[in-house]
N, C-alpha and C positions, 0 to 999 in steps of 0.2 A: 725757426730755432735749429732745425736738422744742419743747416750747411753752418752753423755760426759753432754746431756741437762736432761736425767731421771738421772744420777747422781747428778746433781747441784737440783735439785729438790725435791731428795730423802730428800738430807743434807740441802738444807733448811728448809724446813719444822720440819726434826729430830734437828735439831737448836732451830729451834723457842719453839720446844715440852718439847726440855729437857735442864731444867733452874732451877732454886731457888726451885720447887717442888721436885725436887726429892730427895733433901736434908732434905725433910720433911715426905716422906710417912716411911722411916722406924721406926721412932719416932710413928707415929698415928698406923701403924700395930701390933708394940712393946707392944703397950698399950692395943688395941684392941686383940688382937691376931692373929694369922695368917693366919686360918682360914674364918674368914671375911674380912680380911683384903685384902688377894689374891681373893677372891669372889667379891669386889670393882675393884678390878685392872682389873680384866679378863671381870666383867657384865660392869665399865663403861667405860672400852676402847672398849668393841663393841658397846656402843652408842655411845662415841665421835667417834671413826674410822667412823660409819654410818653417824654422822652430817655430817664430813668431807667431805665425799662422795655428802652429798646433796649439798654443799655448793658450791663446784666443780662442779657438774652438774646445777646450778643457773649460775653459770660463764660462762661456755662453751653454755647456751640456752641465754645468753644476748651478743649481739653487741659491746654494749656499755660497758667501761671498768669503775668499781667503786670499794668502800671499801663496807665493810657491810651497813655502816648508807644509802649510795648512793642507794646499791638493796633495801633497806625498804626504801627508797621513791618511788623508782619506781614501786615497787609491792604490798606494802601496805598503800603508799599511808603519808599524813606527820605526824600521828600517831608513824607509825613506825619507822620514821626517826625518831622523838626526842628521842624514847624508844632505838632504837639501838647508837644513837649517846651518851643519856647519860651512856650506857653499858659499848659503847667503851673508854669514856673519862675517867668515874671514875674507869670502871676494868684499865687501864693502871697507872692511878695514883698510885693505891692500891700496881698493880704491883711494882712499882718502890720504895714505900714503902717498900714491901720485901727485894728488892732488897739490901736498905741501913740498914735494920736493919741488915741483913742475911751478907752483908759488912763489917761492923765494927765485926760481932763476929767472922770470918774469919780472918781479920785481927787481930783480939787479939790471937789469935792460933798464927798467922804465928811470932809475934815480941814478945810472952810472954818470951823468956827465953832471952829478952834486955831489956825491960821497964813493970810496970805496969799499963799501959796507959788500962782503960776500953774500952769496947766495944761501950758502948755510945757515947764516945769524938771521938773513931776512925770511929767509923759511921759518924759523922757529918765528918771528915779528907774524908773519902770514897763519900760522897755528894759533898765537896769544892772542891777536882780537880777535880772531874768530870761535874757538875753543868757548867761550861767555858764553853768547849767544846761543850754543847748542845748548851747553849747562843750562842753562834758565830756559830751552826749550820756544825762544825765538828764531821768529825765520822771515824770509821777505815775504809778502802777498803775493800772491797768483800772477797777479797783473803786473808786478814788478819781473818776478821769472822770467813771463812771458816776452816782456820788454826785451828782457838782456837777452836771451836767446834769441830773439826776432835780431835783436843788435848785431850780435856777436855772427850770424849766420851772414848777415848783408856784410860786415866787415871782409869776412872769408871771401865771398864772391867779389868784393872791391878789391881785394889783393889779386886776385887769381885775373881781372883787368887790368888792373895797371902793371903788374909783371909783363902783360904779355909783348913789349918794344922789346922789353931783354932778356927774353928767354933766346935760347943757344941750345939748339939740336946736337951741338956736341957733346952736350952734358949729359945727356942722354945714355949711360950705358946699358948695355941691352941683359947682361947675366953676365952673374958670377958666379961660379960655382961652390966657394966655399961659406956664403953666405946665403946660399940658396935658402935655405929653411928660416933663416931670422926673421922673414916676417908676421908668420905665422901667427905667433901670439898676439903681436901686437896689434894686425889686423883683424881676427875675433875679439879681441878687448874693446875694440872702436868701434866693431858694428851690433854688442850685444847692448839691449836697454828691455829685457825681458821684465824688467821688476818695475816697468811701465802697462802693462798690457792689464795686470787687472784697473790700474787708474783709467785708463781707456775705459774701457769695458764701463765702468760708474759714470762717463760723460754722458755715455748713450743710455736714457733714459726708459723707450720706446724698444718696442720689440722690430717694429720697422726703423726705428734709426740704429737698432742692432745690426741690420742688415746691412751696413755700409762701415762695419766693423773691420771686414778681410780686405774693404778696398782703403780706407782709411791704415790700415800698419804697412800694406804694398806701397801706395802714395808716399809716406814716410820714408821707407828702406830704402824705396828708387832715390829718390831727392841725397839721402844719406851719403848714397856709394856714387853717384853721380857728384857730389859735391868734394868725397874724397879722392875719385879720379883727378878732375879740377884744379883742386887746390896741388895734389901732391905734383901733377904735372906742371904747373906755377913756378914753386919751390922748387923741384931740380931741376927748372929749365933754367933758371936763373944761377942757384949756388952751384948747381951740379955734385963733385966730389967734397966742395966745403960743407953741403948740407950739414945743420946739426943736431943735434936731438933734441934741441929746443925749437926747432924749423926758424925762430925768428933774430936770435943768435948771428946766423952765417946768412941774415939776407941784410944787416943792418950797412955795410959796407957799397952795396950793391943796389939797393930799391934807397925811397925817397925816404929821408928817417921822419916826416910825419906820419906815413903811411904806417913804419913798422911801430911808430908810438902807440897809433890809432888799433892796427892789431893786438899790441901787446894788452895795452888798458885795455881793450874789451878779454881779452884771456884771464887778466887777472879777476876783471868783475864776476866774469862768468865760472872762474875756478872758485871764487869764495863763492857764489852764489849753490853751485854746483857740494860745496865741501854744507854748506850749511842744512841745503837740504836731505843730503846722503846722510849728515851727520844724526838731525833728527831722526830720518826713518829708522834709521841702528839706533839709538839709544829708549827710541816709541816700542822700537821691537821687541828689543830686552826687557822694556821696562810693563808692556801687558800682555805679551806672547808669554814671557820666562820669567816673571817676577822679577827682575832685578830691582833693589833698591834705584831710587835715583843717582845717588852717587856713583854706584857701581857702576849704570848704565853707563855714565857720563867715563867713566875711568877706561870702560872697555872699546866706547867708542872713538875717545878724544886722543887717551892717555898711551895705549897700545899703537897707534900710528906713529906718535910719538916717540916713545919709546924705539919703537922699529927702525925708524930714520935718527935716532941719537945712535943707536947699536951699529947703524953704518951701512942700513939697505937705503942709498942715495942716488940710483941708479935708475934713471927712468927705464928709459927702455927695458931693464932686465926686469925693475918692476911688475909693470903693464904687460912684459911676454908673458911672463911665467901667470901672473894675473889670467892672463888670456887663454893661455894653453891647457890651464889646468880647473880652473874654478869655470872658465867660458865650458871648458868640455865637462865637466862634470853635471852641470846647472843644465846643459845641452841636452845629455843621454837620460836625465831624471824629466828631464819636460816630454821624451818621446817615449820614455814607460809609463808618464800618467796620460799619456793620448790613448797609448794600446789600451789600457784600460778603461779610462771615459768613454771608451767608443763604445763599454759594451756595460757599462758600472751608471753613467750618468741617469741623471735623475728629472732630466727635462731636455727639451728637442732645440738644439742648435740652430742659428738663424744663418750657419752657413755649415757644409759638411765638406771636412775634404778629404775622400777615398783614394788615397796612397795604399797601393800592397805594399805589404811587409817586408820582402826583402828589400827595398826601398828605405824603410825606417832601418831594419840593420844597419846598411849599407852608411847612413848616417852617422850613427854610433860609431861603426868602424871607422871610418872619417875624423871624427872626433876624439879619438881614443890611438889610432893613429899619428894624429898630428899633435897629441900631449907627448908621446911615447917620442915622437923624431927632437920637438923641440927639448926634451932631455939630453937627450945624445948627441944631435946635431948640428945646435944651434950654439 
C-alpha cells in the first residue's frame, strides 16, 4: 500500500500544481525571453518546492489536523488567521476567475469551425453548468480527477512531441528588457499547490509512509517545472512572437488541429474539473470554518468570480500575475512564520526535519515581497 499511497500523493499534489498557469507561462516567457524566463521557473520553483517542504514539516510537527488559516491561528496567533484566511479566500476566488475566462476562450477554439459564439458569452455558458454542481455541493470522484489529470498531463507531454519537426530556434528570443519582470507572477501562480499538502499529508496513513512525505512533494515539483520547461519550449519553438495567452490560440495554424482539438478538450475537462473542485473547497470552507449560510457560501464562491469577470477583469494574464505576485507571496511568507514557530511550538516529532538558518528563510520573504512590490511597478 506505501508505493500505491506515494503514488496517489505524487498526483495529487502534481494535479493541484498544473492548471490554468501553465497555459500562461509560454506567453510571459515569449515576451520576456527565455532567458529570464527559464531563470523564474528554475529560481522560483526552488522556493515554492522549499515552501512546500516547510509546509509539510508544519503538518507532520502538529497533532492536530487543519488547512493553512487553522496553523496561522495556532501558531501566530488570530493575526494570522485573518491574514491567511483572507489569502485563501480571495486567491481561490481570483483562481476560479481564471478559470472562467481561460473556459470560454477554450471553448471558442473547441466550437469555432460551428458557431461564432464569443468567448465572453461561452464563459459565462462555462460558469452556468458548472455554478449547480458547486451549489448542491457535487463534484467528480477521486478516480475520475485522477483520470483527467493523468489525461490532461500525458496530452501536455504529446504536444511537447509532436511540436518538436517544427520547432524554429529563431523563435527563440533571448531578453527583453521591458518585459523583464512580466513573468513573475504568473510563474509563482503555476507552481504554487500549497492547499495540497495537508490532503498529502492524510494519504500517508503510517508514520513510516510519513517518511516518504519530503520525497513525495520533491518528486512532484521536479516533474511540475520539468514539464513546464517542456511544454513552454514546444510553444515558442513553434509560434515564437505569435504566441498567445491562450498558448493554443496561436499554435492552431501551425501544429495538426487534431492535436490542438485534443489539447484544448483535455483543458476544458480539466479546467471544469479543476473549477468544481476549487469551487467546493471555498464554499465547504465558508460554510464549517465561518458559518456561512449555504446560500451565501455559494454567492461568494460562485457569484463573486462572476461578478468580477462581468465588471471587466477578462484578462488572463493580468489575472493569474497579480494572483501570483501577491496572494502566492503572501500565503508564501505566512507558511515560513508558522515553520519559525512549529520548530519550536509543535507538539509531536516530525518524520522529516529540515535545518534551514534563518537568514535563509528572510532572505525568502524578501524574495517574495520583492517580487510582489517589482510586479506592481514593473510589470
Amino acid at each position: 500500500m506505501t508505493d500505491r499511497n506515494f503514488f496517489l500523493a505524487v498526483t495529487l499534489l502534481l494535479g493541484t500544481v498544473i492548471g490554468a498557469g501553465i497555459f500562461g507561462i509560454p506567453y510571459v516567457i515569449s515576451k520576456s525571453g527565455i532567458v529570464p524566463g527559464f531563470f523564474y521557473l528554475l529560481i522560483l520553483g526552488g522556493v515554492v518546492l522549499l515552501i512546500h517542504l516547510l509546509f509539510g514539516e508544519i503538518i507532520l510537527r502538529t497533532r492536530e489536523r487543519h488547512r493553512l488559516p487553522g496553523y496561522a491561528k495556532m501558531y501566530l496567533g488570530k493575526w494570522g488567521e485573518r491574514v491567511a484566511a483572507f489569502s485563501t479566500v480571495f486567491g481561490m476566488i481570483a483562481v476560479l476567475l481564471a478559470y472562467i475566462i481561460l473556459g470560454g476562450d477554450f471553448l471558442e477554439i473547441l466550437i469555432s469551425p460551428f458557431t461564432r459564439l464569443s468567448s465572453f458569452y461561452l464563459s459565462l455558458i462555462f460558469w452556468l453548468i458548472l455554478s449547480p454542481f458547486v451549489f448542491r455541493g457535487i463534484k467528480l470522484i477521486a478516480v475520475a480527477e485522477l483520470f483527467t489529470n493523468f489525461a490532461f498531463i500525458l496530452i501536455i507531454i504529446s504536444i511537447f512531441y509532436l511540436s518538436i519537426p517544427s520547432i524554429n530556434f529563431k523563435n527563440f528570443n533571448l531578453l527583453d528588457f521591458p518585459n523583464l519582470f512580466l513573468p513573475y507572477g504568473v510563474v509563482l501562480f503555476a507552481l504554487t499547490g500549497w492547499s495540497a499538502i495537508p490532503e498529502m499529508a492524510d494519504i500517508f496513513k503510517t508514520s513510516q509512509e510519513r517518511k516518504r512525505f519530503k520525497k513525495a512533494i520533491f518528486v512532484s515539483m521536479t516533474i511540475a517545472i520539468l514539464l513546464y520547461c517542456l511544454f513552454s519550449l514546444a510553444v515558442i519553438g513553434v509560434s515564437g512572437s505569435s504566441t498567445s495567452v491562450d498558448t493554443f490560440s496561436g499554435l492552431l495554424s501551425l501544429l495538426d488541429k487534431k492535436v490542438i482539438f485534443l489539447g484544448v478538450l483535455a483543458g476544458v475537462i480539466t479546467l471544469a474539473d479543476s473549477f468544481l473542485m476549487l469551487g467546493l473547497y471555498l464554499r465547504n470552507t465558508l460554510i464549517y470554518d465561518y458559518k456561512f449560510s449555504k446560500i451565501f457560501a455559494f454567492l461568494a464562491s460562485c457569484m463573486l468570480p462572476l461578478l468580477l469577470f462581468l465588471s471587466g477583469f477578462r484578462q488572463f494574464i493580468e489575472v493569474i500575475g497579480w494572483t501570483g505576485s501577491f496572494i502566492g507571496a503572501m500565503e508564501g511568507i505566512i507558511i515560513i512564520l508558522i515553520f519559525q514557530k512549529a520548530k519550536f511550538l509543535g507538539n509531536r516529532e516530525p518524520e522529516y526535519n529540515l535545518k534551514l538558518p534563518s537568514p535563509l528563510l528572510y532572505t525568502l520573504m524578501i524574495v517574495l515581497l520583492l517580487g510582489a512590490i517589482s510586479h506592481l511597478f514593473l510589470s
